[in-house]
N, C-alpha and C positions, 0 to 999 in steps of 0.2 A: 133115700132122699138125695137131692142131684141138684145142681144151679139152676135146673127147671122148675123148680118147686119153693125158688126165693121170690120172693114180694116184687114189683116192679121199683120199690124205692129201694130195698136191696140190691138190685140189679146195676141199679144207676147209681150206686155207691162205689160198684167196682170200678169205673170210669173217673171215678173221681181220687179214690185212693193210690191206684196209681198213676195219677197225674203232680197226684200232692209227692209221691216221693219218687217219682221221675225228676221232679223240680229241684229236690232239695240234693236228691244223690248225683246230679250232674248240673248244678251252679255255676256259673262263671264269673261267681262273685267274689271279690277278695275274701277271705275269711277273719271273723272276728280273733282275732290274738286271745282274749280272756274265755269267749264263748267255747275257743277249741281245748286251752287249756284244760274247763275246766272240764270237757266232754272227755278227755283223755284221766285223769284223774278220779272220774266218775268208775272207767273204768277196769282202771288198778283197784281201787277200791271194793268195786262187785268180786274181784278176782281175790281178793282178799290179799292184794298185793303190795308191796311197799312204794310211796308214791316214787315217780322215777322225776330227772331231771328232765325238761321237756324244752326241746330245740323248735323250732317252727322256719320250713326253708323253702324256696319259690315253686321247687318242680319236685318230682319222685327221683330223677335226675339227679337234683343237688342232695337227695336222700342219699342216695348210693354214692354220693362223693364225698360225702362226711363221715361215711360208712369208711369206706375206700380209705381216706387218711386214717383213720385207725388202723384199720386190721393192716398196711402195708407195712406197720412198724411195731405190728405184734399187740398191740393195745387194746384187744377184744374183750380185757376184760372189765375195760373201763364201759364198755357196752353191756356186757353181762347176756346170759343165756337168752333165744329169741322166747316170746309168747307167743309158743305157735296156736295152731286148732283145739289141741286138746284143752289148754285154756281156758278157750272161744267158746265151746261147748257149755261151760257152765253159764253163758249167758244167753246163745242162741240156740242149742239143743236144749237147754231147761224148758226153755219159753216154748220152742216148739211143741216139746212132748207135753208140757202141762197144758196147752193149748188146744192142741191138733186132738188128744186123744181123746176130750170131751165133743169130738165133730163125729160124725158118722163116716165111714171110710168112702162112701159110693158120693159124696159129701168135699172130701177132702181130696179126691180125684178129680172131680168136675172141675175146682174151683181153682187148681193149681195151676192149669195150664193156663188160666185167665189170668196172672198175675205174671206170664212170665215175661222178659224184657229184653230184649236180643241187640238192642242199643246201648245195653249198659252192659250185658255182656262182651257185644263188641269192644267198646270201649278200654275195656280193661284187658281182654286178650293182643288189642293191635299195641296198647303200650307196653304190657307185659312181654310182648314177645321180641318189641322192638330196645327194648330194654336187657333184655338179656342176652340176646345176639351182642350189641355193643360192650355190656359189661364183662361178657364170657373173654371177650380179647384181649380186654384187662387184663382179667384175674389169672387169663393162663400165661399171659407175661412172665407175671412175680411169682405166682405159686404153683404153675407146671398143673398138673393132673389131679389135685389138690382145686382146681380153681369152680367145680363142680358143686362141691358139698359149701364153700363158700357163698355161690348165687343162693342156691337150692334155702341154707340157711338164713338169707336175706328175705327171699319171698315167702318163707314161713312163717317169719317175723309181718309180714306188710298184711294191714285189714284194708278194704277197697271199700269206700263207699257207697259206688254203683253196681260193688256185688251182692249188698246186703239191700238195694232196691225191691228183688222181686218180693222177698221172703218178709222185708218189713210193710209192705205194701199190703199182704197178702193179709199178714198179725193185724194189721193196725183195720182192716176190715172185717176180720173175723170179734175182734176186739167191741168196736162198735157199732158194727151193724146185727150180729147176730150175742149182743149185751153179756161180751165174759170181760167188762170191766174192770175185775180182780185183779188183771192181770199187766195195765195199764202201765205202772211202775217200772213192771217188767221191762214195755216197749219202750220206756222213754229213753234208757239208757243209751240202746241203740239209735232211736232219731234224733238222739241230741248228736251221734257223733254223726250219722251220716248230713246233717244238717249242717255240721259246723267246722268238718273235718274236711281234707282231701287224702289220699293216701297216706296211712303211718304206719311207722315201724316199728313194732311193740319190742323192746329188749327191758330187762330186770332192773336195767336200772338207768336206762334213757328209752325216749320216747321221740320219733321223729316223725311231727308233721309234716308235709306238702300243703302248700296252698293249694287252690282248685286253680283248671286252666283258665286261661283267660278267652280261647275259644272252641268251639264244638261244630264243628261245619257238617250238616248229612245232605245226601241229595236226598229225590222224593223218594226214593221209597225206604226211605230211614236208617241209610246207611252208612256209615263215616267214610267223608269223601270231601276233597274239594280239586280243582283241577291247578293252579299254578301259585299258589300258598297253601300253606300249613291246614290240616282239617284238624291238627289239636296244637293247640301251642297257651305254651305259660309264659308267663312277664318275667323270666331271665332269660326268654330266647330260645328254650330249648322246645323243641318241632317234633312233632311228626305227621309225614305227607302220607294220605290214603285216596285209592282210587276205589270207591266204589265197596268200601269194605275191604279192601284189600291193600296190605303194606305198600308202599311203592318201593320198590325192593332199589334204583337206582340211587334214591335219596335218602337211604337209607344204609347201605354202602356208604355213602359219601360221609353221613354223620358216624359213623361206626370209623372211617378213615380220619376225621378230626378228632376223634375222643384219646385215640389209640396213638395218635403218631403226637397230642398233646400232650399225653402222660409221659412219652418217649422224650421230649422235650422236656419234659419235670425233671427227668432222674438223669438226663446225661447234661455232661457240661459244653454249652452251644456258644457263641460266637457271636454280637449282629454286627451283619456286615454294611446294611445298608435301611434306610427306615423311608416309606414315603407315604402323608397322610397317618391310614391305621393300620398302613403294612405294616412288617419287620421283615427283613432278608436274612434267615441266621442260617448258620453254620454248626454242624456238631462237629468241636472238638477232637481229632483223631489222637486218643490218647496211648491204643495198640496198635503193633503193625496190619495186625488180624483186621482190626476195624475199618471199614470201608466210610471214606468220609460222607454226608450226607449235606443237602441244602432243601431247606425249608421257608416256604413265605406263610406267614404268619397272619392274619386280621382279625381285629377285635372290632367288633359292632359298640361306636361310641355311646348307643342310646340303651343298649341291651346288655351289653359284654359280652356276645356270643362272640365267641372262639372260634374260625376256619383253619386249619392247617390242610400244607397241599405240599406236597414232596416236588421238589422242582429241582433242573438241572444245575451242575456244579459249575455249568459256563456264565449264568447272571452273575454278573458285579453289582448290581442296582435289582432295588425294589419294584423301580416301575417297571425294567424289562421284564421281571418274573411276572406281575400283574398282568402286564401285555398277552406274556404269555400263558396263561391259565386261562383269562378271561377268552384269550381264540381259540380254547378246546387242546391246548397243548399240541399244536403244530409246528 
């Protein structure tokens, strides 16, 4: 038996099921604060888990920042162990195998490749990857060779709701078009989170969602892309530019050099020398001889809080001259 052998109102279901959670797994909708709660609670519970304290934060970004303030001072175990896969399994390899195994395999082949989603795939790899470049710079800071098992840790912990697109897409038509409604309960758990959810971090005893982006930009042939703004960006400001599927590696750099030389600015003791508008002009503090003194301009976006730092020379006295000069490419 094969997708050649489905009904034509069959057929025309599959066009619609994954459109129903294309929709829901890449939202640019604020998320409901109680609806995600309780999606998250749902499932600690299936896990037979204890329910965790549940933070809810703008971006995957401010995930890994709230992350970041703990573990920089040892406090991981206010976090508690990640809920990785093997977890996960009891809710989405359950469902598969009590699902799938009642299908005919020649069956289960046909219909797999019909459900699969390379948008949402994307999606998840360009931030995933642009996320861990940045955070790797961090974490080898503070924790040296050590800073490996710490990311690795973090994404183990994170469920993605545009990765569970194809496979819930897939369930929820085998579900009810080919009537294993038994199993119904099963699916809900999971479209309630990817419905209501954005990226979270599952730990033993906190829980951290992401809100969804606020936008999704692809060109035609459906690929995440935009040409001189952000092709994903969330309502705290944090960006990522793609060209055509592909990182744009220059501004991408540039955010990995604000993240890195902002923490740098956390932990040493700095100086402002000078402030104009949302610059700041600072100074780090040379407190050893060893230490090479540094100057930094600083801006915070008034409407977003985004953060820029840019390493600038030690001959500015003034904010605007530093402005002046960054903004003419550093000449």
């Amino acid at each position: 038996m094969s997708a050649d052998y489905l009904t034509p109102e069959q057929r025309a279901f599959i066009s619609r099921y994954r459109e129903k959670w294309q929709h829901i797994g890449l939202s640019t909708e604020r998320i409901n604060q109680q609806h995600a709660t309780d999606a998250v609670r749902a499932i600690y519970t299936a896990l037979e888990l204890t329910e965790p304290e549940i933070i809810i934060v703008d971006s995957p970004n401010a995930a890994f920042e709230y992350i970041w303030d703990l573990l920089k001072v040892n406090s991981q175990t206010i976090l508690g162990d990640a809920i990785d896969s093997s977890y996960w399994s009891r809710i989405y390899s359950n469902l598969q195998s009590d699902l799938l195994v009642r299908l005919p395999v020649d069956l289960q082949t046909n219909l797999h490749s019909l459900f699969d989603n390379h948008l949402a795939k994307e999606y998840a790899n360009l931030l995933q990857d642009q996320l861990e470049t940045q955070w790797r710079n961090v974490f080898e800071q503070h924790f040296g060779r050590r800073d490996r098992h710490f990311i690795k840790n973090i994404f183990s912990s994170c469920r993605k709701p545009e990765i569970l697109i194809a496979g819930g897409s897939y369930f929820d038509f085998c579900i009810h078009s080919l009537n294993y409604h038994q199993f119904k309960h099963k699916l809900l758990i999971l479209e309630e989170f990817v419905k209501n959810c954005g990226w979270t971090f599952f730990f033993q005893n906190i829980a951290i969602i992401s809100n969804h982006s606020t936008t999704i930009n692809i060109d035609s042939n459906n690929h995440i892309h935009a040409e001189d703004t952000p092709a994903i960006a969330f309502t705290d400001g944090y960006n990522l530019y793609a060209h055509h599927g592909e990182l744009k590696l220059e501004r991408t750099r540039q955010l990995i050099d604000d993240i890195g030389w902002a923490h740098l600015l956390e932990k040493m003791n700095t100086v402002e020398i000078d402030s104009w508008e949302e610059y700041k002009l600072l100074r780090i503090v040379r407190e050893r001889i060893n230490v090479q003194p540094m100057q930094f301009l600083k801006a915070t976006n008034p409407n977003t809080g985004e953060v820029r730092v840019s390493r600038v020379s030690m001959r500015f006295a003034s904010a605007i001259e530093a402005v002046r000069w960054v903004n003419q490419g550093r000449t």
